[in-house]
N, C-alpha and C positions, 0 to 999 in steps of 0.2 A: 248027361255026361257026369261022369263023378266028379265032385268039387275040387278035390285033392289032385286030380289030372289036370285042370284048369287053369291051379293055381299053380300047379309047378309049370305048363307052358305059358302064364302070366311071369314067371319070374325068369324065365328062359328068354323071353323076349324082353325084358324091362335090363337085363344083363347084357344081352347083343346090343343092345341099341346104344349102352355105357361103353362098352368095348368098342363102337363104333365111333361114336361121339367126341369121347375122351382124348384120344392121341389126334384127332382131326383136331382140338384145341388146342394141345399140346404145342403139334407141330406149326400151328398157323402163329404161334409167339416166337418158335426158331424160326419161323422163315423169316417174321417181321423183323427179329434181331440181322438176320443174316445179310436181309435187304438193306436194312439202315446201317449195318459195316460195311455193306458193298457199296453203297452210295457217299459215305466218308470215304473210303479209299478211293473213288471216282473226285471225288470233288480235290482228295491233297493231294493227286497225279497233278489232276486239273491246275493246281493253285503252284507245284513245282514245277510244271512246265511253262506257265506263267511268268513265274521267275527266273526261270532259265534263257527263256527268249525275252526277257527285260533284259537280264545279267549279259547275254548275246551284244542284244543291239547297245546297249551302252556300252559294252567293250570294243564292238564296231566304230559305234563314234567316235572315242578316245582313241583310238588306232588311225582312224583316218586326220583327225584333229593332230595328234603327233608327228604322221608322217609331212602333213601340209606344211606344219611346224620346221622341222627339222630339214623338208627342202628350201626355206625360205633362210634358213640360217646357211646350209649347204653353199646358194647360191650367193649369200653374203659373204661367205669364206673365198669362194672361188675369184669373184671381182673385188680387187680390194684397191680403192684409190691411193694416190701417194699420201693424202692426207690423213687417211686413216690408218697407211702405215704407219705416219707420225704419230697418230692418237693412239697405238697399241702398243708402240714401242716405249712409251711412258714421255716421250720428248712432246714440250710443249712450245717447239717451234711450226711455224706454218707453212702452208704449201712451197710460198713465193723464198721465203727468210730460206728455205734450205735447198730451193733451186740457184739461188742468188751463191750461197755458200758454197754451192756442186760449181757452178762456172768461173769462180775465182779462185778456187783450190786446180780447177783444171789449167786455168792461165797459169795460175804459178809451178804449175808441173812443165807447160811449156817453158815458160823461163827458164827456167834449169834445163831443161834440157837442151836448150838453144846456148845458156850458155856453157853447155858440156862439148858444142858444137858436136852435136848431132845431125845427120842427115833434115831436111825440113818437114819428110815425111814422115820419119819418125817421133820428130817433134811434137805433129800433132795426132799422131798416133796417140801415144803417150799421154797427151795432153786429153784426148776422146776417155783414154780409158780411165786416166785418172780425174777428171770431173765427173762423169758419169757411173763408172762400175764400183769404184772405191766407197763414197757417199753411200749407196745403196749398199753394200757389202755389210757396211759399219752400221745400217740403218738393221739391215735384217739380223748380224749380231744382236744390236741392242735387243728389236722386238725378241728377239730367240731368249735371251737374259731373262727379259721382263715375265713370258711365259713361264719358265722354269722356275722363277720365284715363285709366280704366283701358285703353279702346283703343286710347290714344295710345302705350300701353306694353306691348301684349300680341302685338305683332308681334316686337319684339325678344326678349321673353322668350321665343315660340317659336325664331327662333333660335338662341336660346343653346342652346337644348333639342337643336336638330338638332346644335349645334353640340359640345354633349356626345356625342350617340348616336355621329357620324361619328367622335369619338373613343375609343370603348371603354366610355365610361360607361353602367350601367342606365338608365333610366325614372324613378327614384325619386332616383340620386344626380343625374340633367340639372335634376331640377326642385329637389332641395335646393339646388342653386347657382344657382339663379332665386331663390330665397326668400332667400339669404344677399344677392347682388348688385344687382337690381331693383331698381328705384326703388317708392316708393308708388302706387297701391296695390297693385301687381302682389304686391311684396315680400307684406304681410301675408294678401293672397289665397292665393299655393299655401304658405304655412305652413301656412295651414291645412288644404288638403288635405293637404299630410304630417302634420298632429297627426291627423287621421280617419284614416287608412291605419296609424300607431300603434298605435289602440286598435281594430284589427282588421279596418279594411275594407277590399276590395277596392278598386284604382288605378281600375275603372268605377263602383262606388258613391263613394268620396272625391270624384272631378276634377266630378261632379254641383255639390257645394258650390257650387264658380265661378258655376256658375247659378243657383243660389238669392240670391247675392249680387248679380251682374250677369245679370240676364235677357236676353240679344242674340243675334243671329244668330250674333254672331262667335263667340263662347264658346259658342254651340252645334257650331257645325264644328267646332273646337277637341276639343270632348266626343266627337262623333261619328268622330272621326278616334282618338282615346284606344282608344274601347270598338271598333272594328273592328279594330284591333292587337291589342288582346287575345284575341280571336276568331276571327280569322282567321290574323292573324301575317300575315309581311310585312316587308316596306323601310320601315321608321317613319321615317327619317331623311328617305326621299324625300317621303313623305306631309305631313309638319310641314313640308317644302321649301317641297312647292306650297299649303300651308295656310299660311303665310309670304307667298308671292309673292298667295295671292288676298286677304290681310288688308291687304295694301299699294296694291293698287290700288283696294281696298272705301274705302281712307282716302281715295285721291286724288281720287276719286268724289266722296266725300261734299265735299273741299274745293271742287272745280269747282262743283258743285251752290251750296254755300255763296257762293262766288265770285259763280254767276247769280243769286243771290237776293238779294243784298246791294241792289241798288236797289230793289226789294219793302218791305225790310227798312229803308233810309231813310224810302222814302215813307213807309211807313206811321207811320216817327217825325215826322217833317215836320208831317204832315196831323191826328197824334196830338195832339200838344205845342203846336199853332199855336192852337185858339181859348184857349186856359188862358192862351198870351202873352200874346195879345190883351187877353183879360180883366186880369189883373193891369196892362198898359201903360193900358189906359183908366182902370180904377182909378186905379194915380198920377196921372194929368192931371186926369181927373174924378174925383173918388170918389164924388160920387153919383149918376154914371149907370147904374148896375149894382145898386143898393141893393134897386130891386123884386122882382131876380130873387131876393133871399133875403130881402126883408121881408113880402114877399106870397103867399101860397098860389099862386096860377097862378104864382106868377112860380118856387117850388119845385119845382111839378109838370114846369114846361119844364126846369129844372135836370135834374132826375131823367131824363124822355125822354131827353135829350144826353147824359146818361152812357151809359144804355143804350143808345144808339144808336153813340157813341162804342164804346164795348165791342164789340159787336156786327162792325163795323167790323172793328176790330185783330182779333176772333178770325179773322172770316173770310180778312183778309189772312197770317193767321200760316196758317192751316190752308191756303192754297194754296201758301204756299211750304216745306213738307213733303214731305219723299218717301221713302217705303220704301224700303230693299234688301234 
């Protein structure tokens, strides 16, 4: 065979075998690249879903941890003994001192009215409701007071709180310069969360206190925002921000509110205080046109009706200008 035939199908075959070979290497470095991207993108799925169902179950915990929480305060709110209405309403009288106080304010209501020479049942009628309902009245005043103070002044005390954190301070020194600064009652409220954290408890067990003192929504957020920082961790500065910004507009609420009810809140004094006028104006002019209604049994009976019906009245006009947040 001629030589020159031989070598040109030597070099035909030495060329196929490169054209063959060649891109089989090529391709087996993209596929190995291809493989070790696909197998990165397996593994950060891998590693985000990982964290997703961490991020999951620890958001579970802390929901379930909140709600246990917050029914445990719920149920504190709703049974509240006489004593602890004393403790909330800032009076540092005790159970007995201001039962003792409710049965001698009741006897001297009988007094008087025995000797107005009233009927005897009315006497202690009278006497029932004025040791009894009166005391409590003036008790839930006060505690009502003591509330509204305190939220009149626990927007800036968080605040101050954010306003330590953003600067360097712990948790414990933001809130000792709320207890040193604040105004009442703010001030003697987280002292005494820091005298509890003292004598060894926990910043989620002490900040609790606030609520046994002040039963509210708001010092519940307050708490709720506390014990998930400690649990979770996190941006505390931001969280007390926007626990800041929702305690301000909770207030401005509450005054709009107050604002539309204010004619409710006449009327009802108007309409309250107008036949008592009456009576006393007709008294001076006449004095014994009205004599019946307290010299004669029907004429006490109708007395008594017109209070209770008077009563009756004011509760229900009070109770529709109430509103939850």
């Amino acid at each position: 065979m001629n030589p020159w035939l031989l070598a040109l199908l030597a070099a035909v075959c030495v060329g196929a075998a490169g054209f063959a070979l060649v891109p089989s290497l090529l391709g087996s470095g993209r596929a190995d690249k291809r493989i070790k991207a696909l197998r990165g993108d397996v593994q950060a799925n891998r590693r985000e879903a990982d964290t997703s169902r961490n991020r999951d179950t620890r958001r579970k915990e802390i929901q379930q941890t909140l709600r246990a929480q917050t029914a445990v305060l719920e149920k504190r709110k709703r049974r509240v003994p006489l004593q602890d209405k004393l403790y909330q309403a800032g009076m540092k009288l005790k159970r007995g001192a201001f039962i003792r106080n409710s049965v001698i304010f009741g006897a001297l209501v009988f007094v008087i009215c025995f000797v107005l020479q009233l009927e005897l049942v009315y006497c202690l009628v009278f006497a029932v409701a004025g040791g009894y309902l009166l005391p409590r009245m003036y008790l839930g005043h006060r505690r009502k007071k003591y509330q509204n103070a305190f939220l009149d002044e626990l927007p800036n005390a968080v605040e101050a709180i954010v306003r330590g954190v953003k600067s360097g301070l712990p948790l414990n020194d933001s809130m000792r310069l709320v207890a040193k600064e604040a105004k009442e009652p703010i001030k003697s409220d987280f002292q005494r969360v820091l005298d509890q954290q003292a004598v060894g408890k926990t910043i989620q067990e002490a900040v609790v206190t606030l609520y046994d003192r002040v039963p509210l929504a708001e010092v519940n957020f307050f708490i709720v925002v506390i014990t998930v920082q400690a649990q979770a961790g996190g941006n505390l500065s931001e969280a007390l921000g926007n626990l800041a910004r929702v305690l301000r507009n909770r207030k401005k609420m509450k005054q709009k509110v107050k604002a539309m009810s204010s004619e409710a809140k006449a009327s009802a004094g108007i309409i309250g205080s107008l036949p008592i006028i009456v009576a006393i104006l007709v008294s001076l002019t006449t004095p014994t046109y009205l004599l019946p209604m307290i010299q004669t049994p029907i004429g006490n009976l109708m007395l008594g009706v017109a209070a209770i019906l008077m009563f009756l009245g004011g509760f229900i006009m009070n109770r529709m200008i109430q509103f939850d947040f």
